[in-house]
N, C-alpha and C positions, 0 to 999 in steps of 0.2 A: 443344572448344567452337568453335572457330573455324574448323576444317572443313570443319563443316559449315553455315557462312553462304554462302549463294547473292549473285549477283553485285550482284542487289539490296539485297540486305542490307546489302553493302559500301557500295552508291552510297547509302543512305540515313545511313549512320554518318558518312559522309563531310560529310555535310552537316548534321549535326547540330549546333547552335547554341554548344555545352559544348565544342566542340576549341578549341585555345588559338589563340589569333589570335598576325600579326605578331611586336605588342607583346611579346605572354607571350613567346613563345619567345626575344625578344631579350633579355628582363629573365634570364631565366632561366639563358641557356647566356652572354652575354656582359657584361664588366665595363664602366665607364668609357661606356654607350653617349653620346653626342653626335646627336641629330635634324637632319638638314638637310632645308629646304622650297621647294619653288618649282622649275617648268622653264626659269626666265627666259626665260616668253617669255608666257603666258598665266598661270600662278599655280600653286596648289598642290592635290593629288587626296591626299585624307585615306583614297583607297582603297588608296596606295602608302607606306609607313613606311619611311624610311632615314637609312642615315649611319654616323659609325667607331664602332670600338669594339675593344674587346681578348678575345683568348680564350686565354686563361694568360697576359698579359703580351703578346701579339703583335698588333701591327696589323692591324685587316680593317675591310673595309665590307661591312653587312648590310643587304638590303634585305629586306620582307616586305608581302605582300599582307594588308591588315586588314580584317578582317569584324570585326560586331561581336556582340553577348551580347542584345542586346536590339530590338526595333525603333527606337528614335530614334539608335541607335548605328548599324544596318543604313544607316536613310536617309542619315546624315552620312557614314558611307564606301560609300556606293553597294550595297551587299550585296556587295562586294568586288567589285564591275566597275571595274579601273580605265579610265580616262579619258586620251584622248593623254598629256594631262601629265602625269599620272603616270609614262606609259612614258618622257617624256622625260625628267622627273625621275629613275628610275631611272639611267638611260642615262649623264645626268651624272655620278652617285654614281660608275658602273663606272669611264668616262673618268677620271673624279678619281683613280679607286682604280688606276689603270694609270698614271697620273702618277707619283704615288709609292712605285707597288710594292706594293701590300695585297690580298693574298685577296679573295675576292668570294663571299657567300655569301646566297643566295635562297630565300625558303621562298615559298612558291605555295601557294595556299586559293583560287580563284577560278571561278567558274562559266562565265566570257570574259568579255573587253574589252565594257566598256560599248557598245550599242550602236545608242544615241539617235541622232537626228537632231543633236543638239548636239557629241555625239563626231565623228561622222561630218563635221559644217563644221569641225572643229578637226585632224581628219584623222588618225582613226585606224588606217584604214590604213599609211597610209605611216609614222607613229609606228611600231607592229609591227613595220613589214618592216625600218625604220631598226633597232631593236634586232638582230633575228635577222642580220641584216650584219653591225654594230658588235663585237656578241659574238661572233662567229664569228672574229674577228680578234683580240681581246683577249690582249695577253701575261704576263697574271696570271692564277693557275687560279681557274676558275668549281665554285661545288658549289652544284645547285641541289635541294631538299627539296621534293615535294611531301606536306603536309600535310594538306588535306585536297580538295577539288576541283579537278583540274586540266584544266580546258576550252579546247579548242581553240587559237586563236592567242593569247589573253590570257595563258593559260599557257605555252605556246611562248615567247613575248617577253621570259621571263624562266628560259628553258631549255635555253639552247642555251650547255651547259658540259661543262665536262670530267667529270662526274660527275653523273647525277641519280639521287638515293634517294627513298624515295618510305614513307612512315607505313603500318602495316600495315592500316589503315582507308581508305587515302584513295584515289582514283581518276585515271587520266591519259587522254583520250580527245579524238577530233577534235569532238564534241560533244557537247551531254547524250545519254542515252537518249531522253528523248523528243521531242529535236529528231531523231533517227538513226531512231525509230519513223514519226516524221512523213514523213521524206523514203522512205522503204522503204517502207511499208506504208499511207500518207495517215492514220495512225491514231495520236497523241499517247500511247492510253492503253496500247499494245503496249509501253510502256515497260521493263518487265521483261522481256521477251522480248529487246528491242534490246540490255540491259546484258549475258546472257550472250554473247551472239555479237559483242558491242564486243570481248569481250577487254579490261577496263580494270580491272580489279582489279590489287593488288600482286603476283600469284603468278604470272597471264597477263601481267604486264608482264618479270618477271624472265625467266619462261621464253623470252619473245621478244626478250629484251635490249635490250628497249629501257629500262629502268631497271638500275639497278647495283649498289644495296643496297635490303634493308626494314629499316626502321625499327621492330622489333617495340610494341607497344603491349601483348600480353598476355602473360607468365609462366604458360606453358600456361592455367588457367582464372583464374588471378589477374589483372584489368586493371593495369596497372601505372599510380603517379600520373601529373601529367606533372611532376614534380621528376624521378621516374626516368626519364621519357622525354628530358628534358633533357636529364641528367646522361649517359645513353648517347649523344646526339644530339651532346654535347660532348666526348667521349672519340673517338667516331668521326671527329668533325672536325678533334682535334687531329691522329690517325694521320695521315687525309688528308695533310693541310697541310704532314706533317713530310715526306712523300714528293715532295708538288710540290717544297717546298724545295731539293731538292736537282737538280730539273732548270733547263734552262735555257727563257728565255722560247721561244726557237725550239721548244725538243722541246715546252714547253707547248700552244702555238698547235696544233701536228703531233696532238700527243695529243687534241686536240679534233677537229680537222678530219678525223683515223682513226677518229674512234666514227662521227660522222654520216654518212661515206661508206659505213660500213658497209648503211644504209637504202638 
């Protein structure tokens, strides 16, 4: 069954309104979570969900991109564009989480950084580029999960780790399809055509290493819930975690700065 979905297929699933947001995913794989708000500096982006929480008993901070189920949900978190502060807020949660020593763990659903004329006075640019610096440095391991749409720099800004898996539905590209049709071809609706030769499926992302695990979604034709996608999503990350463990901040930092020079 899954074989045979073309690359459009993927990019439609992906954005399908039924994938589990932020929220779900935090409820579901982590114990004890705790919400923290605000970039202290402009206010808080309900497009950015974060804060600590435990995974078997162990300290981490999760942060996740939230879309939401319905339209009036969409409007209040932006259809998941977060907004500088959000990244600034994220950025905080990391800094915090490198204070104290805590994993760092990001799931991504976003279609890119807001990109209003109000983002843009509040500066989000330089928000972005501040993150992909920040995290580049960070001496606690980063595992970033792309969920379901992973668009250009909004996604990047919250990607740049020692690990990114990525949902067997969900997609990672420098932008949509048919922002990629538009500038190629002056034609929006070549959009299909644009998503096979992006390469941004799960299967053309592993192949090209730029991601590092899928996240299966189906049991050959069976969909699997998302309990069981959790529950594997939580298994997988205890492994992780129990391997950083045992390195040191230095090989941490090295192990990150070795993937991306790899590009």
């Amino acid at each position: 069954m899954e074989d045979i979905k073309t690359s459009w297929d993927i990019v439609e699933l992906s954005r399908q309104q039924d994938r589990m947001t932020g929220h779900e995913l935090i409820d579901l794989i982590f114990e004890d979570f705790i919400e923290f708000h605000g970039d202290r500096s402009i206010g808080d982006d309900k497009a950015i969900v974060g804060g600590i929480a435990s995974l078997k008993g162990k300290p981490v901070t999760v942060i996740g991109v939230q879309k939401g189920k319905n339209l009036s949900d969409n409007i209040e978190t932006n259809f998941g564009q977060p907004s500088p502060e959000g990244y600034r807020k994220a950025l905080r949660l990391m800094k915090q989480a490198e204070k104290f020593n805590r994993p760092i763990i990001c799931f991504v659903n976003t279609p890119g950084a807001y990109s209003g004329a109000t983002a843009e006075e509040r500066g989000q640019g330089s928000a972005i580029a501040t993150n992909l610096l920040e995290m580049s440095g960070l001496s606690v391991p980063v595992i970033s999960i792309l969920t379901g749409e992973g668009g250009s720099g909004g996604a990047l800004a919250l990607s740049v780790a020692n690990e990114v898996w990525i949902m067997e539905n969900a997609t990672y590209s420098i932008l949509s399809p048919e922002g990629f049709a538009t500038i190629l071809w002056k034609d929006g609706s070549k959009a299909k055509e644009a998503s096979e030769l992006m390469k941004m499926t799960a299967k053309d992302l592993l192949e090209n290493k730029i991601v590092d695990k899928i996240i299966l979604e189906y049991n050959g034709e069976k969909k699997l819930t998302n309990e069981e996608i959790a529950n594997n999503l939580q298994e997988e990350l205890e492994k992780a975690l129990d391997r950083y463990s045992l390195m040191s901040k230095e090989d941490i930092k090295l192990n990150r700065e070795i993937r991306f020079r790899k590009y």
